[in-house]
N, CA, C and O atoms as a printed pandas DataFrame, in Angstrom:
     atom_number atom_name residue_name chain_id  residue_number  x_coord  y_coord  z_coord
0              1         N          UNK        A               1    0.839   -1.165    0.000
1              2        CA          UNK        A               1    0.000    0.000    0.000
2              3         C          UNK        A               1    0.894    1.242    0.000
3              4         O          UNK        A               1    1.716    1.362    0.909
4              5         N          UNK        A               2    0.783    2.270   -1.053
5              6        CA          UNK        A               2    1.859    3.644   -0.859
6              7         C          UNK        A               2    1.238    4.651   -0.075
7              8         O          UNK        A               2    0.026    4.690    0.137
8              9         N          UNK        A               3    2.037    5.432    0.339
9             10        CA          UNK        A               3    1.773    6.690    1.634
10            11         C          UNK        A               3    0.553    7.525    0.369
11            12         O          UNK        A               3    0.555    7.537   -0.862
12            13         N          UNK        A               4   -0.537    8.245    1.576
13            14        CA          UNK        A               4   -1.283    8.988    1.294
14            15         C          UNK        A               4   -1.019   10.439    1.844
15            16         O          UNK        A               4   -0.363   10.590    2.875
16            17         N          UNK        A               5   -1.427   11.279    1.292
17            18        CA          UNK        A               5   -1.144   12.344    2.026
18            19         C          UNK        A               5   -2.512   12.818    2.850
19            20         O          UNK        A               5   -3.675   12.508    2.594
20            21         N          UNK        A               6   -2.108   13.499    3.706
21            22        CA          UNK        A               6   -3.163   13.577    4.909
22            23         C          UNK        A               6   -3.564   14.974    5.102
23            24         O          UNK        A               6   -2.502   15.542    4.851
24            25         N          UNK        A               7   -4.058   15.513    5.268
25            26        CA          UNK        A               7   -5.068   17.173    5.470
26            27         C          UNK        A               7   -3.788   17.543    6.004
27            28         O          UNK        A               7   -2.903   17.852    5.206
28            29         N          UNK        A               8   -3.541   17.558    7.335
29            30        CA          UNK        A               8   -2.182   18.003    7.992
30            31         C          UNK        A               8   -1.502   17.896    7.934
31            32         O          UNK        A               8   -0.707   18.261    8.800
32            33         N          UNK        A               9   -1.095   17.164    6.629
33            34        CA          UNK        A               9    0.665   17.528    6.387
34            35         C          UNK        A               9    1.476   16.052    6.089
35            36         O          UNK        A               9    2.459   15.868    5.372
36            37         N          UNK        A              10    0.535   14.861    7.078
37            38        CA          UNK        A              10    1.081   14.136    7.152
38            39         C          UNK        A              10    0.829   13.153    6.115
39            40         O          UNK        A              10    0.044   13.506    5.234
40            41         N          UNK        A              11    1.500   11.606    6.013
41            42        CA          UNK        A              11    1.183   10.604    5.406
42            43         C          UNK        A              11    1.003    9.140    6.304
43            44         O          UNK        A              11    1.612    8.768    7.307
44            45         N          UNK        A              12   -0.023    8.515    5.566
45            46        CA          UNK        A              12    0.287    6.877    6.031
46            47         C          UNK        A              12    0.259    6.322    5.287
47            48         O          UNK        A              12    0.297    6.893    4.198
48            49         N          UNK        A              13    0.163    4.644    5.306
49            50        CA          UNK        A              13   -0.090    3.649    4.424
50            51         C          UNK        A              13   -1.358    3.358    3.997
51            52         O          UNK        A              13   -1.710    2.180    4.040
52            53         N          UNK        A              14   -2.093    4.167    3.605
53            54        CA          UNK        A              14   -3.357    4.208    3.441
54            55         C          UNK        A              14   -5.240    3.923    4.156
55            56         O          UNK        A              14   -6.362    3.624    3.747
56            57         N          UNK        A              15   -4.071    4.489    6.221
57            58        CA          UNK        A              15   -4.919    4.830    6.542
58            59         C          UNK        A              15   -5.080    6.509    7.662
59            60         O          UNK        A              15   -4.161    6.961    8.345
60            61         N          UNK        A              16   -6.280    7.029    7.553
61            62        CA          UNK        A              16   -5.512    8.114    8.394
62            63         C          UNK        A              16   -5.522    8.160    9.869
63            64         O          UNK        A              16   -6.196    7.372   10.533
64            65         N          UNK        A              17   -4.751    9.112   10.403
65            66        CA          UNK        A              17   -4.501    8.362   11.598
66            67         C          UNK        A              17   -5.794    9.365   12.187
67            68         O          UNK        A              17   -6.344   10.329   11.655
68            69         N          UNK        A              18   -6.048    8.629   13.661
69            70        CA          UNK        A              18   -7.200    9.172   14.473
70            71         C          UNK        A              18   -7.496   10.671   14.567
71            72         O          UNK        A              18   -8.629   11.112   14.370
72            73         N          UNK        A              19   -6.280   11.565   14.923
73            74        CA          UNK        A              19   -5.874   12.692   15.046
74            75         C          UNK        A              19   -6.964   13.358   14.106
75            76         O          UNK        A              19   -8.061   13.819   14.421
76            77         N          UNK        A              20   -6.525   13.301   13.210
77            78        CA          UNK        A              20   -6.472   13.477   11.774
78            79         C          UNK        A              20   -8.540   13.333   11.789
79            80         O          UNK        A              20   -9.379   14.233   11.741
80            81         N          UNK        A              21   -8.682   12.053   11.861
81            82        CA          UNK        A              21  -10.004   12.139   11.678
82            83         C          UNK        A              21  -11.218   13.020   12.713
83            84         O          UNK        A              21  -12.350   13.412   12.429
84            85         N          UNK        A              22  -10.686   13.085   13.574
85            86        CA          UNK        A              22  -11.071   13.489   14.959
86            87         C          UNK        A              22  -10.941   15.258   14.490
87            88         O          UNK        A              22  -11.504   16.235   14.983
88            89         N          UNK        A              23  -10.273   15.189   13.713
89            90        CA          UNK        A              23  -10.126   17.235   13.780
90            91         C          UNK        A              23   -9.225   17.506   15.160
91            92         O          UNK        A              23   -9.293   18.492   15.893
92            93         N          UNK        A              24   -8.710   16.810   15.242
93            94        CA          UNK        A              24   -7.963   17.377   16.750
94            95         C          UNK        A              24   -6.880   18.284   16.149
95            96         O          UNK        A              24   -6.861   18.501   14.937
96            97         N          UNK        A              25   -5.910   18.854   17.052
97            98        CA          UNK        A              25   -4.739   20.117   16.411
98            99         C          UNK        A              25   -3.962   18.973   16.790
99           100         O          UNK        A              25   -4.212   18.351   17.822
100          101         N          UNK        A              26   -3.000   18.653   15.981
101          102        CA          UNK        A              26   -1.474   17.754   16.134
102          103         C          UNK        A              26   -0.783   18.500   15.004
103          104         O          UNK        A              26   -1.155   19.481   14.360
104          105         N          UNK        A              27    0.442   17.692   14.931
105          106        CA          UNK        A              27    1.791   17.746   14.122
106          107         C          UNK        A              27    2.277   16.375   13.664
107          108         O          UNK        A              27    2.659   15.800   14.683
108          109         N          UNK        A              28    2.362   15.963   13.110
109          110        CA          UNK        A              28    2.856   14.677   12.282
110          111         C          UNK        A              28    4.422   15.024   12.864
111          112         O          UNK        A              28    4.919   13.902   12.956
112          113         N          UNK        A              29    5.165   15.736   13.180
113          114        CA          UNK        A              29    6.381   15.935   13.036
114          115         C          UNK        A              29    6.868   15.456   14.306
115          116         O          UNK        A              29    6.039   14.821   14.959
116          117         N          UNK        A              30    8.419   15.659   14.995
117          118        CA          UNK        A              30    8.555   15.047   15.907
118          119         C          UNK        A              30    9.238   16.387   16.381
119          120         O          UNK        A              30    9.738   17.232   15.639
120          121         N          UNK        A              31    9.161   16.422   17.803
121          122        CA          UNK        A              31    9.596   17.527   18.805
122          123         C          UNK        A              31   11.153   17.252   18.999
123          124         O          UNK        A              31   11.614   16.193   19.426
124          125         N          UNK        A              32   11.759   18.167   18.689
125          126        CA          UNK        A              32   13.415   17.555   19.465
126          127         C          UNK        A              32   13.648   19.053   20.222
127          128         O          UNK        A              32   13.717   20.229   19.863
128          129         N          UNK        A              33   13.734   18.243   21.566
129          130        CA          UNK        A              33   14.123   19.183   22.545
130          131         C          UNK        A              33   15.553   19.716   23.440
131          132         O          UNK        A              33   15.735   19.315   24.590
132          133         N          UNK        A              34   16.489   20.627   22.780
133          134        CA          UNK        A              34   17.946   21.123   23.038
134          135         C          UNK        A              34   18.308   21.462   24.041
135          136         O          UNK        A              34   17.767   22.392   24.640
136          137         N          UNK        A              35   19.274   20.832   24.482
137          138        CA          UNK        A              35   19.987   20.697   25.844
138          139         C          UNK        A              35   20.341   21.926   26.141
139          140         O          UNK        A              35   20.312   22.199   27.341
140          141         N          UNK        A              36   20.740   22.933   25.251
141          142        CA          UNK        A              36   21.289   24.505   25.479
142          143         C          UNK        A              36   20.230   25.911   26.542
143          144         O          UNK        A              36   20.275   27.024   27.065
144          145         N          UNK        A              37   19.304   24.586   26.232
145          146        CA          UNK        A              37   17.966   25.783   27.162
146          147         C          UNK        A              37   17.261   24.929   28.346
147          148         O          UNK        A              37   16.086   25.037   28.695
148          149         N          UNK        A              38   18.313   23.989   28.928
149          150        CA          UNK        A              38   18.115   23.086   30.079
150          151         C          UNK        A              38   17.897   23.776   31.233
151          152         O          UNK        A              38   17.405   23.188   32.196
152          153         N          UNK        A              39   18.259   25.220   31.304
153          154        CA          UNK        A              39   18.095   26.285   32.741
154          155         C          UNK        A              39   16.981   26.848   32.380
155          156         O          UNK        A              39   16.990   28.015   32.770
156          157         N          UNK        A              40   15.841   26.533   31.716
157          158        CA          UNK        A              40   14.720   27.248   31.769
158          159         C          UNK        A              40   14.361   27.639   30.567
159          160         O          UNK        A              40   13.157   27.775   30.353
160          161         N          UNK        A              41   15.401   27.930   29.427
161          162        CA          UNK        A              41   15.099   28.357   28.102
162          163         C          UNK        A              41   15.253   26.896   27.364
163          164         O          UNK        A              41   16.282   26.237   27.216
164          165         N          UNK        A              42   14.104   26.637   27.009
165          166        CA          UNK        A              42   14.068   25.708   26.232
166          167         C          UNK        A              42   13.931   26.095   24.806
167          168         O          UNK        A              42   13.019   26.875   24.530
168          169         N          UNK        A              43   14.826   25.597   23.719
169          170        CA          UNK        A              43   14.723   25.633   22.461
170          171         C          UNK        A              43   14.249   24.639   22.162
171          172         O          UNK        A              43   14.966   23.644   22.263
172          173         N          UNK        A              44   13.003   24.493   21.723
173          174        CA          UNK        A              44   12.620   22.883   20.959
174          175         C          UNK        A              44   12.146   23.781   19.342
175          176         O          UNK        A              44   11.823   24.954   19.153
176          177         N          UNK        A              45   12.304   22.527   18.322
177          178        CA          UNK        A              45   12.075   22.810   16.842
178          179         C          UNK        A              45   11.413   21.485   16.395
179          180         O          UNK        A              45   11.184   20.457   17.033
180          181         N          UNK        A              46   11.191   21.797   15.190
181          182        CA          UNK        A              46    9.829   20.145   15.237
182          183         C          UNK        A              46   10.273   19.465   13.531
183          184         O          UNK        A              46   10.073   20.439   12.805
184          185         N          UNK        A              47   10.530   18.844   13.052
185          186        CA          UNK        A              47   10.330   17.662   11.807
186          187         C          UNK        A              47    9.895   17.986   11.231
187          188         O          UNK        A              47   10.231   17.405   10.199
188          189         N          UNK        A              48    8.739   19.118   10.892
189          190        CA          UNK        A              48    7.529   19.301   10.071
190          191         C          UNK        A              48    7.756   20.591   10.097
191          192         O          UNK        A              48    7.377   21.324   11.011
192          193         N          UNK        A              49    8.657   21.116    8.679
193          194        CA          UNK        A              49    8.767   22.763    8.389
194          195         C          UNK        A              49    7.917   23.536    8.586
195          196         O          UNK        A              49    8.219   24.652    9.007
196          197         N          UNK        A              50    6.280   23.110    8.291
197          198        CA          UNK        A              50    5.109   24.280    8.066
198          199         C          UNK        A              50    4.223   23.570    9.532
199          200         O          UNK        A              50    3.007   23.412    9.428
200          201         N          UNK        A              51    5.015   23.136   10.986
201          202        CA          UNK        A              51    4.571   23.161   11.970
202          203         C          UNK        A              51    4.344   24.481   12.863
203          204         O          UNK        A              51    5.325   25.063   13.326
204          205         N          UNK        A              52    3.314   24.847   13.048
205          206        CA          UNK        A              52    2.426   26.256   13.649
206          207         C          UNK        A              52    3.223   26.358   14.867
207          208         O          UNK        A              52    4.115   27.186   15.051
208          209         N          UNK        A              53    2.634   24.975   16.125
209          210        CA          UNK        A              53    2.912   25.617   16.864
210          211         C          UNK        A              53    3.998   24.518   17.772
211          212         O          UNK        A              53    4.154   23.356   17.397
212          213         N          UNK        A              54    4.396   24.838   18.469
213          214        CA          UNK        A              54    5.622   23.499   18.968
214          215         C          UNK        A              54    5.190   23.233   20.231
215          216         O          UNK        A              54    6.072   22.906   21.025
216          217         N          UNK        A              55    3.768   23.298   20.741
217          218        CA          UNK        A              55    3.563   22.884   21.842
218          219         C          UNK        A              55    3.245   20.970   22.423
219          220         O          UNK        A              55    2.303   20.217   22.175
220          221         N          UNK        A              56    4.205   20.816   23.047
221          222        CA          UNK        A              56    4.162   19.051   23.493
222          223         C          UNK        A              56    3.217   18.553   23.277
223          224         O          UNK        A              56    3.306   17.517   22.618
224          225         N          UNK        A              57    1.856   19.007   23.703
225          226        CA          UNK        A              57    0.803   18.339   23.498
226          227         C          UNK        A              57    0.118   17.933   22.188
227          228         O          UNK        A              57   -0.685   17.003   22.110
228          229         N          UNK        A              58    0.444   18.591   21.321
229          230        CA          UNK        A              58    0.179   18.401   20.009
230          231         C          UNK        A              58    1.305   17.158   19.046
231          232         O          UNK        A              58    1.031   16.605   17.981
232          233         N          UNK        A              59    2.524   17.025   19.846
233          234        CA          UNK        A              59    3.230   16.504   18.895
234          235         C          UNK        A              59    3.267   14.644   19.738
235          236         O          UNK        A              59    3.542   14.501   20.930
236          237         N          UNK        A              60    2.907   13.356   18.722
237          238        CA          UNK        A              60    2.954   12.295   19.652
238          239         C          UNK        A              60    4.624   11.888   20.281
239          240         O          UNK        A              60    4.932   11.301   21.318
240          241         N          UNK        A              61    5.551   12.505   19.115
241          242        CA          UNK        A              61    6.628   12.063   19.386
242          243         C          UNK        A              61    7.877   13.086   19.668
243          244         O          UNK        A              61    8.393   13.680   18.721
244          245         N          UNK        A              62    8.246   13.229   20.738
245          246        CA          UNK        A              62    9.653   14.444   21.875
246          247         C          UNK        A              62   10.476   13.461   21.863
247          248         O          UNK        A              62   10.271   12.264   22.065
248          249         N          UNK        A              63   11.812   14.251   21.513
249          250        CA          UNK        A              63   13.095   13.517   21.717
250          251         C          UNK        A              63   14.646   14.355   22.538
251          252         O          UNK        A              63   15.103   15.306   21.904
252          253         N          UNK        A              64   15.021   14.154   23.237
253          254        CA          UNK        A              64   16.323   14.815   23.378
254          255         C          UNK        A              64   16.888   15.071   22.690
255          256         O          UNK        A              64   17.042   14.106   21.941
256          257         N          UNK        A              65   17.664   16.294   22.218
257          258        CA          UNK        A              65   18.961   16.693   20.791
258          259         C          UNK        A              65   20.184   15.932   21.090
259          260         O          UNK        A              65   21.082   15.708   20.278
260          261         N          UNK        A              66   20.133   15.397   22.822
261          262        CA          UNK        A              66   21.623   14.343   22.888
262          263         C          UNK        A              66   20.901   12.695   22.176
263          264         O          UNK        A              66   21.802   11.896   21.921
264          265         N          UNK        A              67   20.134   12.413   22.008
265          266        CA          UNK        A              67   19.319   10.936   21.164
266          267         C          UNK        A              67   19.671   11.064   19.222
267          268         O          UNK        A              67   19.923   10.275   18.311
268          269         N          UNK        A              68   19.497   12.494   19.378
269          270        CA          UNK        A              68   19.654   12.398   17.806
270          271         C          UNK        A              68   20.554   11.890   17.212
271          272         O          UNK        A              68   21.634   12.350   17.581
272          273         N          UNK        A              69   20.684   10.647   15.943
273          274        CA          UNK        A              69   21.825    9.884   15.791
274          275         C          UNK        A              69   22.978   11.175   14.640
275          276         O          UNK        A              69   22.690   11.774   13.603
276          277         N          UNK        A              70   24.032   11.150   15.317
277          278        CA          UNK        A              70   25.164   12.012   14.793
278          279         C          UNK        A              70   25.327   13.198   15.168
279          280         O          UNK        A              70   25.992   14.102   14.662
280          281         N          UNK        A              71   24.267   13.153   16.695
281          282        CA          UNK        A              71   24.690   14.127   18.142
282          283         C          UNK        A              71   24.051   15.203   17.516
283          284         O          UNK        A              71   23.432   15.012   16.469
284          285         N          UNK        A              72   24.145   16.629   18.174
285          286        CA          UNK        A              72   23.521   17.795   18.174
286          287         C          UNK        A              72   24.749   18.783   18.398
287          288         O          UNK        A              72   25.842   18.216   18.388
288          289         N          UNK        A              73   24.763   20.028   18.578
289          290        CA          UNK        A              73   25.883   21.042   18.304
290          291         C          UNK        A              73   25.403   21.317   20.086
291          292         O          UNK        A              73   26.259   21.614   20.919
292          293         N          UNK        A              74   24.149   21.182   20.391
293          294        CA          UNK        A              74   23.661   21.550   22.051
294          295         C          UNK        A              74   24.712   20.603   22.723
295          296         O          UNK        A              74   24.759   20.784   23.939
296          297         N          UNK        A              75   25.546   19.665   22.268
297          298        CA          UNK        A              75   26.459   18.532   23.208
298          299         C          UNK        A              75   27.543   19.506   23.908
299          300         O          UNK        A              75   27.548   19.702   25.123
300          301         N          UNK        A              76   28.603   20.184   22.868
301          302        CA          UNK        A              76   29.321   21.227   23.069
302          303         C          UNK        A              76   28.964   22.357   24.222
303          304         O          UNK        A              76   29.692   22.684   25.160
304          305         N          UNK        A              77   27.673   22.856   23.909
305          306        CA          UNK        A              77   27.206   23.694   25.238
306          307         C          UNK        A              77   27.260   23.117   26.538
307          308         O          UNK        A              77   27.626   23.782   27.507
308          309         N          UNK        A              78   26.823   21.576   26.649
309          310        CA          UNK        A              78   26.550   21.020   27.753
310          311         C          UNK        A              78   28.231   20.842   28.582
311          312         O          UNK        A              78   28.657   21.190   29.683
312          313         N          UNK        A              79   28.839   20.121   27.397
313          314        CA          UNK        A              79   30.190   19.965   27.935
314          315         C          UNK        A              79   30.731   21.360   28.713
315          316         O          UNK        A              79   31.228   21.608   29.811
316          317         N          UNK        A              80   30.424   21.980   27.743
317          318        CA          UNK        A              80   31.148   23.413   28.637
318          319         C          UNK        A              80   30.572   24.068   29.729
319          320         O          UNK        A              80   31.282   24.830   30.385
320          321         N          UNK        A              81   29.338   23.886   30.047
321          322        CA          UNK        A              81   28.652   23.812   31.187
322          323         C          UNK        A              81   29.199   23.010   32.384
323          324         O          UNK        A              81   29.148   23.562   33.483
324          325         N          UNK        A              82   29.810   21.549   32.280
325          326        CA          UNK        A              82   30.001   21.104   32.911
326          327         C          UNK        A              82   31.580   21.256   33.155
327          328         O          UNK        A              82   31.740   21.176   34.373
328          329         N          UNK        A              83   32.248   21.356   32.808
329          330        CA          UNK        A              83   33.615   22.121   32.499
330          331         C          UNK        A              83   33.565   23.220   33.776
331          332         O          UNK        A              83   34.245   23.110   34.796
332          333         N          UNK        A              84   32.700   24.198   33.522
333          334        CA          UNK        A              84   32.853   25.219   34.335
334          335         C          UNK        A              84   32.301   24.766   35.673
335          336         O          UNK        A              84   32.679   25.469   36.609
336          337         N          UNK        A              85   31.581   23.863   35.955
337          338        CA          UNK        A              85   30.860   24.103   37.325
338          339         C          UNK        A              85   32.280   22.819   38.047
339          340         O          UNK        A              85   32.551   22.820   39.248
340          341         N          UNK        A              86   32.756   22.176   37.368
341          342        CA          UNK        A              86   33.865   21.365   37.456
342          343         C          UNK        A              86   34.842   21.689   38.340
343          344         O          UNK        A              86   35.844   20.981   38.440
């Protein structure tokens, strides 16, 4: 069965997902959330370029920027964070 495209952006294998049918607000995309704003400023950015809004509740799938495979540039911040309190 090939991917369909879906009202919101997204695709499946030719079925749509609940979200989707329900009219609920989601994101097909996935949340990755950067270690650089661990004191309160959180930078998160989402999978899905023409994603509105980046709030957790909307997205099924959050990941750490240290999970991402071939690391994140937020690793460097952390190190040096820990460096200094060292």
């Amino acid at each position: 069965m090939s991917a369909v495209p879906l009202a919101c952006g997204g695709t499946t294998g030719g079925m749509e997902c609940l979200s989707c049918q329900t009219g609920s607000d989601h994101c097909h995309g996935t949340l990755i959330v950067h270690v650089d704003g661990m004191f309160g400023r959180n930078k998160i950015e989402c999978t899905q370029e023409d994603c509105t809004d980046r709030l957790l509740a909307r997205h099924g799938f959050i990941v750490d920027c240290l999970d991402l495979a071939g690391g994140c540039g937020c690793t460097a911040v952390l190190a040096d964070s820990v460096r200094r309190a060292g």
